[in-house]
C-alpha positions as CSV (number, residue, x, y, z in Angstrom):
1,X,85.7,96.4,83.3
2,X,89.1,95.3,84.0
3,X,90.4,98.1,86.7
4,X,89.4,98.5,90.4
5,X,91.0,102.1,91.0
6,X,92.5,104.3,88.1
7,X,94.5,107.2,88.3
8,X,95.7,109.5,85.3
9,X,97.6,112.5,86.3
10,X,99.6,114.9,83.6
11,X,101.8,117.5,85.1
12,X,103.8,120.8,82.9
13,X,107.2,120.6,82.7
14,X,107.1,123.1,85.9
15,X,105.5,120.3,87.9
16,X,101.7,121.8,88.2
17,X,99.2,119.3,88.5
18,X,97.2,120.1,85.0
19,X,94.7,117.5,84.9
20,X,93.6,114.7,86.6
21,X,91.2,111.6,85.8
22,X,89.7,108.5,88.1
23,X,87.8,107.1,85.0
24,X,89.4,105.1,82.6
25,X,87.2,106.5,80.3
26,X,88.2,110.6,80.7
27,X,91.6,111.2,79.2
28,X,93.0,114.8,78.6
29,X,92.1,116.8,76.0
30,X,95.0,119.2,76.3
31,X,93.2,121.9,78.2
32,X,94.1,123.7,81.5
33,X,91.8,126.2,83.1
34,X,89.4,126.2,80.1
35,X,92.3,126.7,77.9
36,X,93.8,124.9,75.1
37,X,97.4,124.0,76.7
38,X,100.9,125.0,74.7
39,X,102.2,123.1,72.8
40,X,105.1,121.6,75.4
41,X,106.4,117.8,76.7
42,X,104.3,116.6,79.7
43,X,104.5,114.5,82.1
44,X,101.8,111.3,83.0
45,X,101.8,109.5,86.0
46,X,98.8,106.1,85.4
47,X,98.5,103.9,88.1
48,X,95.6,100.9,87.8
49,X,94.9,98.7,90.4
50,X,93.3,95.4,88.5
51,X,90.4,93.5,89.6
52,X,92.9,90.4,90.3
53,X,94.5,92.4,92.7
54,X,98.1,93.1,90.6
55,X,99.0,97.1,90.1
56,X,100.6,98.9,87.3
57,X,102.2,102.3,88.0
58,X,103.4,104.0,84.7
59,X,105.8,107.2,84.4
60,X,106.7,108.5,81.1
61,X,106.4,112.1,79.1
62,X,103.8,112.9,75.9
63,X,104.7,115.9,73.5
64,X,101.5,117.7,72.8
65,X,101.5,119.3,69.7
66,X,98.8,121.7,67.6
C-alpha cells in the first residue's frame, strides 16, 4: 500500500456531503440514503497523504449517468 491517509468525498451540485470513503478501496457506487442517486454532475474532493510523506489534494466534477 502506497497511501498513509485517504480521503474521497463526492458532494451534489447543492453541496450535501453524499458519500464519503477512508479506504482506497471503497469508491461510490452512485447511491445516497440507500438510493440509486440521479443522474446529475458531482463534485469529488481526494486527498492522499503518501507513505513518503508528499500529499495530493484533487478537485474536479464526475457526470453520473444511468
Amino acid at each position: 500500500e502506497y497511501t498513509e491517509e485517504y480521503s474521497l468525498q463526492i458532494f451534489n451540485r447543492w453541496g450535501e456531503l453524499v458519500f464519503e470513503s477512508k479506504d482506497v478501496n471503497i469508491g461510490w457506487d452512485g447511491y445516497y440514503k440507500n438510493k440509486l442517486s440521479q443522474a446529475d454532475v458531482y463534485v469529488y474532493k481526494l486527498e492522499v497523504t503518501f507513505i513518503n510523506g508528499e500529499k495530493a489534494t484533487k478537485v474536479g466534477d464526475l457526470t453520473l449517468l444511468r
